[in-house]
N, C-alpha and C positions, 0 to 999 in steps of 0.2 A: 441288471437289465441290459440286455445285445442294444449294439445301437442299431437303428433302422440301415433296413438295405435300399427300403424305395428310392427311385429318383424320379421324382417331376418338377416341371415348372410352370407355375399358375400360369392361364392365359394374359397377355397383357404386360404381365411384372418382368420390367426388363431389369438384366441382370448389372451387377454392380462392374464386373468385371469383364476383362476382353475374354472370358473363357465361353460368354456365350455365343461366339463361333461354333466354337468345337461341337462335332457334329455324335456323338455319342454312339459305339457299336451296341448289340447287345450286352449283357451284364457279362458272360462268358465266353472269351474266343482267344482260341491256341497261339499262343508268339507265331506258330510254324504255316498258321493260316492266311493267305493273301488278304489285305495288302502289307504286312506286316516283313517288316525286310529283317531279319538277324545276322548282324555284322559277326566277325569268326573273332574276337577279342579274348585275349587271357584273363587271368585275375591279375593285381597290382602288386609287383613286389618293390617296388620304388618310384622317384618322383620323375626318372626318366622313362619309364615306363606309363604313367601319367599322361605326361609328355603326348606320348605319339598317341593312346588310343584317344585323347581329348579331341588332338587335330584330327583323328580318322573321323570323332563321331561328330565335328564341326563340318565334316568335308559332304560326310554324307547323310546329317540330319534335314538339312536346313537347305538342300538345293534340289527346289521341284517338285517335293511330296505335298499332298494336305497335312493340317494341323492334325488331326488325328496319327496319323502315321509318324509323324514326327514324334510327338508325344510317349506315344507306346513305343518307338522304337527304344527312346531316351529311358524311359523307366527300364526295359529290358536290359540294354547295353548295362547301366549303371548297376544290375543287380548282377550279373554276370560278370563285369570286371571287378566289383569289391567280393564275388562271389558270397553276398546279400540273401535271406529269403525274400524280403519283403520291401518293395521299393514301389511308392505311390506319389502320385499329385493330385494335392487339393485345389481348389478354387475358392477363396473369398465370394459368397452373395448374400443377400437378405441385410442390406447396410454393414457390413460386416458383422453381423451376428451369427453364421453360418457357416460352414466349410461341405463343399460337396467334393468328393473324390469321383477325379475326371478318367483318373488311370492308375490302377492296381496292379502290381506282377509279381505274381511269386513263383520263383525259382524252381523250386520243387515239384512243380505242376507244372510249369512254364505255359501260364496261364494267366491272363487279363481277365479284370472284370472293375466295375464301375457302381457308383450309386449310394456309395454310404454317406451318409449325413451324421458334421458333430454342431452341436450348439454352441451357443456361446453361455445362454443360463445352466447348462449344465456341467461344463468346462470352464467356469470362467477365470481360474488362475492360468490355464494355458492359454487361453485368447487374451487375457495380459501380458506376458508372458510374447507373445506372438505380435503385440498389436507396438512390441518397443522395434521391431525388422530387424532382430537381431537372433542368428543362430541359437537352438537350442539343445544344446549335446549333451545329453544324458548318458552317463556309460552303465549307468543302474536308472533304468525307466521306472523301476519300482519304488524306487527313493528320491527322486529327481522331483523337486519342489511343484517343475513345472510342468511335469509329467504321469506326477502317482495319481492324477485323478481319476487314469484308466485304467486303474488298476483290475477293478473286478471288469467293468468292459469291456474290455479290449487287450489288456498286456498278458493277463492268466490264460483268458482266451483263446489268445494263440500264441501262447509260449515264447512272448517278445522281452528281450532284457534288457535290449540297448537300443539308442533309435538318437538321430539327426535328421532335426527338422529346419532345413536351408529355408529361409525364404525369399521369398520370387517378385521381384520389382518391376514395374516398367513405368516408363514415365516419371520416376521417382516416388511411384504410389505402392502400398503394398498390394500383391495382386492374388497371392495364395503361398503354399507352402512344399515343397521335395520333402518328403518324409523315406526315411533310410532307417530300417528298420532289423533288428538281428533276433534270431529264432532262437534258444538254447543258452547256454552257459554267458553270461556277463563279460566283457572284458575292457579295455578301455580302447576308445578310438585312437589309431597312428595319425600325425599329421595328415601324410598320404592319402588317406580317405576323408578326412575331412574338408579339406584343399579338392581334393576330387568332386567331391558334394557339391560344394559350394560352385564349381565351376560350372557343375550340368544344373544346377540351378540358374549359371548367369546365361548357358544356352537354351532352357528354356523361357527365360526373357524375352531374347532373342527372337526369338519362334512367335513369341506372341504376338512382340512388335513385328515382326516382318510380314507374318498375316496379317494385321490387320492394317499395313501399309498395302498390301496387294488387294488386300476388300476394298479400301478406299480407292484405289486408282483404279478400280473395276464398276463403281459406283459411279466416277466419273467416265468412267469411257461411255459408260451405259445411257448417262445424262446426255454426253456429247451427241450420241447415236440418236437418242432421241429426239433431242433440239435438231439435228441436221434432216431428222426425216421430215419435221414437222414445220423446218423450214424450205427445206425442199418441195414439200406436197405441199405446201400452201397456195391456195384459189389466185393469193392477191400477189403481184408483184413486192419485190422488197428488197428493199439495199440497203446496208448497212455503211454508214459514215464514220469518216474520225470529225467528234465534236469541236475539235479547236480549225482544222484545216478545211471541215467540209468534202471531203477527197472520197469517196467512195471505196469500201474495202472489203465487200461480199455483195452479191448478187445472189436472187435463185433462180431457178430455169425461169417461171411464170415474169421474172424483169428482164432476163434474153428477150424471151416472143414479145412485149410489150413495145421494147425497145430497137428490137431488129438488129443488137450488140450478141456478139459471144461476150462470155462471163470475160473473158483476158479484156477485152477492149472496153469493156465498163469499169473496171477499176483501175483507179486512179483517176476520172473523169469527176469533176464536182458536178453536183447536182442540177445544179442553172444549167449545164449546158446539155441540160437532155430536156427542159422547158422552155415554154415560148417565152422569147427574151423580156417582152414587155411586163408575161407574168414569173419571171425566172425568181426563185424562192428558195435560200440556200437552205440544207436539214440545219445547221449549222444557227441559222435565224430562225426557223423552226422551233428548237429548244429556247432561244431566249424569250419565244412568246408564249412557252408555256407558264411562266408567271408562276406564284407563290402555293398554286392549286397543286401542282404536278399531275394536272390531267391532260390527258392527249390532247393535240392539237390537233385539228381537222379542217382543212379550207381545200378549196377547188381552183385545179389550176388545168394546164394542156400541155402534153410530152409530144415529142416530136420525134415520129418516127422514122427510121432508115431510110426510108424514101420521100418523107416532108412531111407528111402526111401530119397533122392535128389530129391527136389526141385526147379530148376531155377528161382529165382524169378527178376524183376525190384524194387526196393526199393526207394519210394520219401519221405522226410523230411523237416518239418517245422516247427518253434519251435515258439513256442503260448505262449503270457504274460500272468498270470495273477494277481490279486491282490497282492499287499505287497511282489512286487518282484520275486515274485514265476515265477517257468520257466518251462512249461511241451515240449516236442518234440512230434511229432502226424507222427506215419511212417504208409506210404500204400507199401501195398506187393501186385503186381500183375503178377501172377503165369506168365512163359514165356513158350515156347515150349522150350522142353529138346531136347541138343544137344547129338550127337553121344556117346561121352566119359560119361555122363551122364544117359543113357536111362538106 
């Protein structure tokens, strides 16, 4: 029985591994088709030769592309330098009971495609086999303990004899598999290719990790963008304190106009001395009366603006963690109607 070609994935069911970035082409598209780069490499006749195309294909997998390009570049280069038919990456999902292939290329087509699915109940000496992270080099895939189970699916199929399946860590976790795959007559793998294998398996490691360190730092810019708009457009006045000193260390426009202060000349200013002195109320005091509730603080007090002027304001407080301890106070001032004695 073929193994399936479909590839989906349920709505909702987030995947196990970082491969659920990777953004998936159609099943069929040419190495020679944009955005698909094909570096001009030899085949390997030694370990100096190893050597330079590893660093060419470190120099130009991994600076700038998306994961997907990266990817497909990686299987292509790796079947054209061991001069390979068949060179793919798996992906570990479904708790590890599943392997979906992210990138396919065979050589003789020079051709990508994606979407097969193996199991683990119907493989499950090679997902043993798979689940110890430890190479599995087969130079007879058809005798290969951890290997013959594909035999009628997969190895007669397409006329596979030999195959190296590197697998792909990050974090220390296993993450999927390089499978290196030979067309035709049997023969035993050289150091050289083996050693070769394993290394474009440790760059695409690599790859994984560095996408999903540039998703997260994009995650955060995007939070940051968001907080500063949301602090910016905000109705209500609001300055941000250091909790131990009191000292003021962000303002947004709506605590300029309040204040009749540019943002420069508000920070570093403690709080008291932008309210009336009799009612001057540090953020600083603020947090310590918020008490064992950790509910905002709310009382009313009067700011004094650039030209004397009293202003009655409502005052809320609420004191924000952050890293290594550190302790900021976040006060909104929202101007009241002025009373009689006031006007």
């Amino acid at each position: 029985m073929p193994v399936a070609v479909t590839y989906s994935t349920a709505p909702g069911v987030r995947s196990d591994v970082r491969w659920r970035h990777f953004s998936c082409l159609p099943p069929t598209l040419s190495a020679t088709d944009p955005p698909f780069m094909q570096p001009p490499f030899r085949p390997l006749s030694g370990s100096l030769d190893l050597q330079g195309v590893f660093a060419q294909l470190a120099r130009r997998g991994l600076q700038g592309n998306r994961l997907d390009e990266v990817l497909r570049q990686l299987t292509a280069t790796t079947a054209q330098t061991l001069n390979i038919e068949r060179v793919s990456l798996w992906g570990l999902s479904e708790q590890r009971q599943q392997l979906e292939c992210i990138d396919l290329y065979e050589l003789s087509h020079d051709r990508h495609s994606n979407g097969f699915k193996l199991h683990a109940r119907r493989y499950p000496e090679y997902f043993r086999a798979l689940s110890l992270g430890e190479p599995i080099i087969a130079d007879d895939a058809l005798k290969h303990p951890s290997t013959q189970e594909f035999l009628r699916d997969h190895l007669l199929q397409h006329g596979i004899s030999a195959l190296i399946n590197s697998p792909i860590h990050a974090d220390g976790e296993l993450q999927g598999v390089l499978s290196i795959e030979r067309v035709g007559q049997h023969s035993a793998w050289t150091s050289v290719q083996r050693l070769f294998v394993h290394a474009v398996a440790s760059l695409v490691s690599l790859a994984l990790l560095q996408h999903e360190l540039l998703s997260r730092e994009e995650e955060l810019r995007d939070a940051r963008n968001l907080r500063q708009a949301l602090f910016n457009g905000a109705r209500d006045a609001i300055l941000i304190a250091d909790a131990r000193t009191g000292e003021i260390i962000d303002a947004n426009p709506q605590a300029e106009k309040l204040f009749g202060r540019r943002w420069q000349e508000l920070l570093g200013v403690l709080h008291g001395e932008l309210c009336r002195r009799y009612e001057a109320v540090e953020l600083r005091d603020l947090f310590r009366q918020l008490g064992s509730s950790g509910e905002v603080e709310v009382l009313r007090s009067a700011v004094v603006a650039d030209d004397g002027k009293l202003i009655p304001v409502e005052i809320s407080s609420q004191v924000v963690q952050l890293a290594q301890g550190r302790e900021i106070v976040q006060g909104m001032f929202r101007p009241l109607e002025a009373g009689p004695d006031e006007a």
